[in-house]
N, C-alpha and C positions, 0 to 999 in steps of 0.2 A: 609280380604283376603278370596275368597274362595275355597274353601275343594278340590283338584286337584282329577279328579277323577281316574282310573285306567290308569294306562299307555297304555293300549294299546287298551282301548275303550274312545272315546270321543264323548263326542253330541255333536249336534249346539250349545245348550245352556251353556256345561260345556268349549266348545272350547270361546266363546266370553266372557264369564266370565273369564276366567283366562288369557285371551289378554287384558281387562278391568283391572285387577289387574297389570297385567306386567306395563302397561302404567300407571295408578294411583301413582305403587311404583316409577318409575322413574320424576314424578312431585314432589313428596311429597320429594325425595331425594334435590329437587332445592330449599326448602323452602328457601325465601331472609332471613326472619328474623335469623332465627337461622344461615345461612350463616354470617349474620352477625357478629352475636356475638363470631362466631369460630375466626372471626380475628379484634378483635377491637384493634386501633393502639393504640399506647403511649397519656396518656391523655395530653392535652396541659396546655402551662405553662398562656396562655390568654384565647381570645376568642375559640370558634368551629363553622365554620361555613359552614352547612351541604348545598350541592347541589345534583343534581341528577337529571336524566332523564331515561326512559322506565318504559316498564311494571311493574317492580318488585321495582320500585324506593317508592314509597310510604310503603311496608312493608319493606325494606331496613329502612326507615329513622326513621318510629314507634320504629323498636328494638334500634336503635342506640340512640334516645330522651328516650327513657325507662330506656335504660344501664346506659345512662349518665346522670341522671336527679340535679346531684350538677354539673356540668357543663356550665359555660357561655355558651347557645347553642342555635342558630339561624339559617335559611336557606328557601330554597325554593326548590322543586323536582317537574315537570311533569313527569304524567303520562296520557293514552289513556281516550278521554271522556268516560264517564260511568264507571270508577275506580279510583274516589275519595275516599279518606277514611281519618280516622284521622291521623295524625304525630304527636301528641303534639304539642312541640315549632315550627314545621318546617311546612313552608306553602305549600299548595298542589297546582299545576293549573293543568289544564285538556286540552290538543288539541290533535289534529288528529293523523289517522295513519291510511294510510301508505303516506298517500299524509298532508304535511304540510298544518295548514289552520294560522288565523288571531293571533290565541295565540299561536300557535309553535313560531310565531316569538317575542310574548310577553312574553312568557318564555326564550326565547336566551337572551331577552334586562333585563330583571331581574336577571336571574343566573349570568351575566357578573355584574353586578351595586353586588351584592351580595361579591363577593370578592373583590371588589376595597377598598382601604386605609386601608387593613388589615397592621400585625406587623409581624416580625419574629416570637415571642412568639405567635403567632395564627395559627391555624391548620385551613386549608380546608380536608372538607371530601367529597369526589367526590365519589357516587351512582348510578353505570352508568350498564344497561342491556339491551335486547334488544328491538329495539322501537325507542331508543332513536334519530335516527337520525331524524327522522321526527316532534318529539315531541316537539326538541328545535331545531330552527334554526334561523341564524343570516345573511341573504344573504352578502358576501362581495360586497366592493366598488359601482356600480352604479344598483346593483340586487336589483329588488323588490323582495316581495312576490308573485308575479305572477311567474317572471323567477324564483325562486325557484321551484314553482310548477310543472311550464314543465318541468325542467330538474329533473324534480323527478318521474311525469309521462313516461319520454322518459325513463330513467332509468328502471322502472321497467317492461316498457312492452319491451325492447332491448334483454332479454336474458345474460346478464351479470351478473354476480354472485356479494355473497352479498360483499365480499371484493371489488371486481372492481369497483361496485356501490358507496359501500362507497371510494375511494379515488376520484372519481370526486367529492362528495359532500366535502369530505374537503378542497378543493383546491378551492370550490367554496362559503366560510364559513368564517364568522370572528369570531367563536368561538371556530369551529371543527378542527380536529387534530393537538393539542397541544396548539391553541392559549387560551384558558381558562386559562389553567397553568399557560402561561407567563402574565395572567392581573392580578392572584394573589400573583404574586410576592411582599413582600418576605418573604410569608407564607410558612409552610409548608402544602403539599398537598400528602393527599395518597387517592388511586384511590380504592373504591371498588365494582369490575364487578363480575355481572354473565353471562357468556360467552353463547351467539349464535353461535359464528362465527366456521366454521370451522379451526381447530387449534389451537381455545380461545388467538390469538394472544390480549392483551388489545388495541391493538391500531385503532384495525377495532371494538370494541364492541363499540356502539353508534357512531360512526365513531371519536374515541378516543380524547374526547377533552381537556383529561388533560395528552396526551401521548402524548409523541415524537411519527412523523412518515416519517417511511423511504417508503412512496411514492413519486413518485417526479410528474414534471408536467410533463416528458417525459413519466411517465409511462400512467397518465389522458390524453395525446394526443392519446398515440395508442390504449386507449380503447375507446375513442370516435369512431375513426377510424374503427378500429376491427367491432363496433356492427353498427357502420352507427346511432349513439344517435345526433337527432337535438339539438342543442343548442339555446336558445336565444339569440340576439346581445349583451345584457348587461353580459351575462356567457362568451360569445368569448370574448368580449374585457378583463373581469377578468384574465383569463386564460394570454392574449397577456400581462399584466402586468407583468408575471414573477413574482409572488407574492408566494414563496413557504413556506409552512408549517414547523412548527419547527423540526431541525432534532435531537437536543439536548434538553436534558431540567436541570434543577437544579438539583444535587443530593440530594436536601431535598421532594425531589420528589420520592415515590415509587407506587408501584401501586400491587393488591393482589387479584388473582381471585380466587373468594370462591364457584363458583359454576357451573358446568359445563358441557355439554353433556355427556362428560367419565363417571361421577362419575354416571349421571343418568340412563344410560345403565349397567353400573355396578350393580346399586339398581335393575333394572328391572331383570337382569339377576340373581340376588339371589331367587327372585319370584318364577322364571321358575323351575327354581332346585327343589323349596319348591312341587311344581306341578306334579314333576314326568320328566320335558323335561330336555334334554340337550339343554342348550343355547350357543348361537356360538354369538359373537359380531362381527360382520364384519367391524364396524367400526363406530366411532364419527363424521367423516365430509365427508362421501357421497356426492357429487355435480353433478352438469349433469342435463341435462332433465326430469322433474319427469315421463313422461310417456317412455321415453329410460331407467331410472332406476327399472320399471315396470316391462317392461320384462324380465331384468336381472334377479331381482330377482325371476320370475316365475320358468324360467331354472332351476338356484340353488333351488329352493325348489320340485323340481322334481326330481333332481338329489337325492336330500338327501332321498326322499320317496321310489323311487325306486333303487337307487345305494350306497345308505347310504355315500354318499360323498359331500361336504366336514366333513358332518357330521348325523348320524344314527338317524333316526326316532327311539322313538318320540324326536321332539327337537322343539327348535324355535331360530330363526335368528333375531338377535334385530341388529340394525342400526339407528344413526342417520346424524346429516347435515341439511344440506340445500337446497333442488333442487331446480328448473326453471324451470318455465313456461315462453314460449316467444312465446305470444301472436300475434307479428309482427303488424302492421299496419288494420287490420282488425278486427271487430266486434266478441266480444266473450260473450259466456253465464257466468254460475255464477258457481266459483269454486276455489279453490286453491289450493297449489303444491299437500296434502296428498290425496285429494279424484280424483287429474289427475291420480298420481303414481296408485294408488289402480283400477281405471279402466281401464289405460294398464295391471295391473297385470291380473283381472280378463279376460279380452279378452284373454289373452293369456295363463293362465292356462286352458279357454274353458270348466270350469263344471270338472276338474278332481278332484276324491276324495281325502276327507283324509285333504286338505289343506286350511286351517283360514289364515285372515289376518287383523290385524288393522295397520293404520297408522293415527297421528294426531299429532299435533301443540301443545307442553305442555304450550303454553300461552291462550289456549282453543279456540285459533281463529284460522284457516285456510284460507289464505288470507285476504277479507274481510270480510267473513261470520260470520253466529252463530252459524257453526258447530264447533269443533275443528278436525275433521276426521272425517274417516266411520270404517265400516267391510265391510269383503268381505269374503263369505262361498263356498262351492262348488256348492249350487243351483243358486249364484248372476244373474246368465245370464238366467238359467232359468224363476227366478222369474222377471226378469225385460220382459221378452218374453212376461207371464201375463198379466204386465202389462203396454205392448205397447210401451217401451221402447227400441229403437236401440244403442247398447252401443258405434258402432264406430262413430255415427253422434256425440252423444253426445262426444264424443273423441276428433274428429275434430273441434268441436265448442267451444272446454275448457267450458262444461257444466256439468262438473262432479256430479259440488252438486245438481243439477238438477234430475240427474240422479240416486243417493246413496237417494236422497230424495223419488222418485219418490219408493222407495223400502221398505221407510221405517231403513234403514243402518245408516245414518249420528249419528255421537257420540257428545251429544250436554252435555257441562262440564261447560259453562262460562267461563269467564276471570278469568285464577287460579292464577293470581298476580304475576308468576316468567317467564320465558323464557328462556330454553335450548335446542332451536330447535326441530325438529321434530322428531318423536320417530315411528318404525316401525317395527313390529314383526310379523314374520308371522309363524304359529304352522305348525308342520308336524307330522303325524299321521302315522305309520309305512304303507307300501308299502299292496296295496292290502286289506285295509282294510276299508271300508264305514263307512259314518257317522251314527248315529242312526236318 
């Protein structure tokens, strides 16, 4: 970590470094492995037979084959291509994300064959965070792997948030929300997530597929509706079957979320303290527009610099969640939700002093990219001026990282293996007072 410097002078350099640490501590609080082993269930009286999907599913599975190494233990986990690694006894596959490709759906047809003709005496151990809906997928009744796709493209370019998202895909799933559980019957199965979702409900983290869910298809018609999301004819006809997902499941079924957005705002905001700021948490599941969430937070950190309200410079405002970008039907440049949010922020705070800001993806990825975030300083706009950079075109064109590029800003981390959404801090530097 490093050395916070005086409260009430900060530079460019000691303000991004101590945004760098806030956000650092709140990934390293998400570590899977260790999450793991804070809740390892009852050993079984048979086999173990570990599944799993998302980002953090592979170091998930390594601790749990390590802990358990006199354990009959077998299994299979995807995770994003380019983050393979070892599990031991547990095999790893690798497909897409955020769009399913050839092996998301050759991981659904394995995870599912992996708990068939288990025993009472056998434990399933279910490894589920976020990523996962794309990573495994099992189209119901007459879907390809194509009508997956569109309706995973329409999906995400609709503007519908990640819960809404996730209940059409389960409803449009012969694995996802709850049917996994009910092919392992009549194993015992406990569920262990690290939560994206806002609210860390388990039944939305990978679009819950060893949880009961109380989504119905009445709720997946009116968000088709709502966002105007085209469907492929083989998704309409799915839906016209009337085919709903499990609303109960087995009471040898539990499920244990070990990791979670709170707890990593929590870690980051102990940082901030170590630093000198007062930290304010505004909250774990933030949703809405990210460049509408931009300007909010501009206001509130203006408010606190100069009106010391909701809370007195120096400080920082950590936040996280999940926003939206809704692209709509038209052509967009290259960017994802943290570096949209940060270039409404910057427009809109317009060069005032005093005010830092990082936001990024603790799965190191920000949409598609190989950014995981940016910063944004009080010269952002200046320096982009330099160099020939218009921030609102790039705004308009969701060309963010384009943009945070173009400056030299983007916060490039790699794939840090866990996922508890996006994490966003912005420092305030007492009223009236310039950066060095």
């Amino acid at each position: 970590m490093s050395d916070g410097p005086s409260p009430t002078r900060w530079s460019d350099a000691a303000a991004r470094a101590v945004l760098r640490d806030v956000f650092d501590a709140a990934v390293a609080s998400a570590d899977p492995g260790a999450a793991v082993l804070r809740h390892l269930p009852e050993r079984p009286k048979g086999r173990c037979v570990v599944i799993g999907a998302g980002k953090a599913s592979v170091a998930m599975a390594a601790a749990l084959d390590a802990a358990w190494g006199n354990v009959d233990l077998s299994g299979v986990v995807v995770t994003r291509h380019g983050q393979r690694a070892a599990a031991g006894r547990i095999e790893v596959l690798e497909a897409s994300h955020p769009t399913p490709d050839a092996m998301s759906e050759e991981a659904g047809r394995r995870i599912l064959a992996a708990v068939k003709g288990l025993t009472a005496d056998d434990l399933v151990v279910a490894l589920m965070s976020g990523g996962g809906s794309s990573l495994m997928v099992l189209p119901a009744g007459g879907m390809t792997l194509a009508d997956k796709q569109a309706v995973n493209s329409s999906l995400l370019a609709s503007g519908a948030n990640i819960v809404e998202m996730n209940a059409v895909r389960k409803h449009l799933s012969a694995i996802k929300g709850g049917r996994l559980a009910l092919a392992a019957r009549p194993a015992r199965v406990v569920t262990l997530a690290i939560s994206d979702i806002p609210g860390d409900d388990p039944a939305a983290i990978a679009s819950g597929p060893t949880v009961a869910d109380a989504s119905t298809l009445a709720d997946v018609h009116e968000i088709i509706a709502r966002y105007k999301i085209d469907l492929p004819p083989a998704a309409q006809a799915v839906l016209a079957a009337c085919e709903e997902t499990p609303k109960s499941l087995s009471a040898q079924n539990s499920v244990r979320v070990v990791a979670a957005p709170s707890l990593a705002l929590a870690a980051a905001a102990q940082i901030a303290a170590q630093a000198g700021l007062a930290p304010l948490i505004l909250g774990d599941a933030l949703e809405g527009e990210s460049r509408e969430l931009g300007v909010v937070m501009a206001g509130i950190a203006r408010s606190c610099r100069l009106n010391g309200f909701p809370v007195a410079a120096p400080a920082v405002l950590l936040s996280g969640g999940e926003t939206t970008v809704t692209i709509g039907k038209g052509r967009a440049g290259r960017g994802g939700r943290n570096t949209e949010f940060l270039l409404a922020f910057a427009i809109a705070m317009a060069g005032e002093p005093g005010i830092f800001a990082l936001a990024a993806d603790s799965d190191g990825i920000d949409g598609t990219e190989d950014a995981a975030g940016a910063f944004v300083t009080p010269d952002t706009l200046a320096r982009a001026r330099t160099a020939n950079l218009d921030p609102r075109s790039h705004l308009v064109a969701h060309d963010s990282y384009s943009f945070f590029a173009g400056i030299g800003d983007l916060i490039r981390t790699g794939p840090t293996g866990t996922n508890v959404n996006d994490i966003r801090a912005v420092l305030i530097t007492r009223g009236g007072q310039q950066a060095d």
